[in-house]
C-alpha positions in Angstrom: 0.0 0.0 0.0 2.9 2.5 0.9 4.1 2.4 -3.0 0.2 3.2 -3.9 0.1 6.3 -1.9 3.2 7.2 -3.3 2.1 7.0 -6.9 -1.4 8.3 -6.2 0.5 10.9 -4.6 2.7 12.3 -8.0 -0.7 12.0 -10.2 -1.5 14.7 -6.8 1.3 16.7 -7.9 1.0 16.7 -11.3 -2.2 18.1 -10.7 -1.5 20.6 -8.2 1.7 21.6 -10.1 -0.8 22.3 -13.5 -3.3 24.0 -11.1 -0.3 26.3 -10.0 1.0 26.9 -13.6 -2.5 27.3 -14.8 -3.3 30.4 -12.2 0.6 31.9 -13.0 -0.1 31.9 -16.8 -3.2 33.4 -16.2 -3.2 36.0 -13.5 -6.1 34.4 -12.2 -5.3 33.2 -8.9 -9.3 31.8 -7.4 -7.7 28.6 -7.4 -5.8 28.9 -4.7 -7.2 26.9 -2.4 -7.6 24.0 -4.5 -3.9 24.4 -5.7 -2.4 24.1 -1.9 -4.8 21.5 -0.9 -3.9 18.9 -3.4 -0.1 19.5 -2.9 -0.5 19.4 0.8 -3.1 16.7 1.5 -2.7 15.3 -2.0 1.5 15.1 -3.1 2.8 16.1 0.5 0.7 14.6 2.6 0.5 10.9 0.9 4.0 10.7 0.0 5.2 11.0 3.9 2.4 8.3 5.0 3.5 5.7 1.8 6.9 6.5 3.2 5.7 5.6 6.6 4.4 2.1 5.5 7.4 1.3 3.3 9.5 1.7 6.2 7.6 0.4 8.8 5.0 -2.3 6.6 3.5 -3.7 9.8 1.6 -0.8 9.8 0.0 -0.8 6.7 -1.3 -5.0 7.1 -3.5 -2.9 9.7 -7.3 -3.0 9.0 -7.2 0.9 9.9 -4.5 1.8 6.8 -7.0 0.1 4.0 -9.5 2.4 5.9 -7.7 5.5 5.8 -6.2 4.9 2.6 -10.1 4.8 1.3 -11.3 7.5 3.4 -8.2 9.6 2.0 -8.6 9.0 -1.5 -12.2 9.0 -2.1 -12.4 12.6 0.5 -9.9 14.4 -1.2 -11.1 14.2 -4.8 -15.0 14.7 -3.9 -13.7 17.7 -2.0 -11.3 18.9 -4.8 -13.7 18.9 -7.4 -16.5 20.4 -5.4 -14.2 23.6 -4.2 -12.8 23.6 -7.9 -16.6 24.1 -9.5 -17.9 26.4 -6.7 -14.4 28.2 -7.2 -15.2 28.5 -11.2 -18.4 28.9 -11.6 -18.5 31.6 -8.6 -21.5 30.0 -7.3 -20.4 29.7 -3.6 -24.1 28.6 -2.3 -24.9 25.5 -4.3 -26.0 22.3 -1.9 -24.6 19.9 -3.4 -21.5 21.6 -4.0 -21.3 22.7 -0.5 -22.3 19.7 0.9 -19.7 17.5 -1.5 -17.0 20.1 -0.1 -18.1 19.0 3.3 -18.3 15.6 2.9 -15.4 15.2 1.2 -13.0 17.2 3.9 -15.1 15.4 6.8 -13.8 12.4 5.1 -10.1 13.2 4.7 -9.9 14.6 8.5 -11.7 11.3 10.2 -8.9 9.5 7.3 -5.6 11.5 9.1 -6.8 10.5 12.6 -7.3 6.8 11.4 -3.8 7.2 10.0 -2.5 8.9 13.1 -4.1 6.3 15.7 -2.8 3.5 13.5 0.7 5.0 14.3 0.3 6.0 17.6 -1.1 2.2 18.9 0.4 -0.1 16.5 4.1 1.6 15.9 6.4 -0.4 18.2 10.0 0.9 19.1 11.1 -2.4 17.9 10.3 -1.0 14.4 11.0 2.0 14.3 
């Protein structure tokens, strides 16, 4: 699982990279958020934690790493792309929109503290 983060986690910063480039080239800089978020949660974020299960891969047999790897990866692009059409389309009010925003970061915060509770319980200093 640790070399699927870190994949998943360049196809992040490709994106976020184009995002950046796109809003330099442009002058138009509403992306912002969206840009920062996918390098951070996205590229920065996921590349540490596949880095943490390559080195320590007792952590990600855990039942909770399959659960914050999910919670992670389907969180962070329903949020993405939610922020990224409100952003565009200006319409900052849109239920669903909102609500998939919500949603999506709900899921990628309750996904970090699986991640973090898998490390802080199952990480043994024989391990590390």
């Amino acid at each position: 699982m640790g070399t699927t983060l870190i994949k998943i986690s360049v196809v992040y910063f490709m994106i976020g990279v184009s995002i950046g480039y796109y809003m330099s080239t442009s002058h138009q800089y509403n992306l912002t958020g969206v840009h920062v978020h996918i390098n951070l949660l996205g590229w920065t974020a996921l590349t540490l934690i596949g880095l943490i299960y390559v080195l320590f891969p007792e952590l990600e047999k855990k039942a909770l790493a399959k659960i914050h790897f999910w919670l992670h990866n389907i969180g962070l692009p329903l949020m993405m792309i939610s922020l990224f059409v409100m952003l565009q389309t200006g319409n900052m009010t849109s239920t669903p929109l909102v609500i998939g925003t919500a949603v999506g970061g709900t899921l990628v915060l309750i996904g970090v503290f699986v991640f973090a509770f898998n490390v802080l319980v199952n990480l043994k200093k024989s391990e590390a």
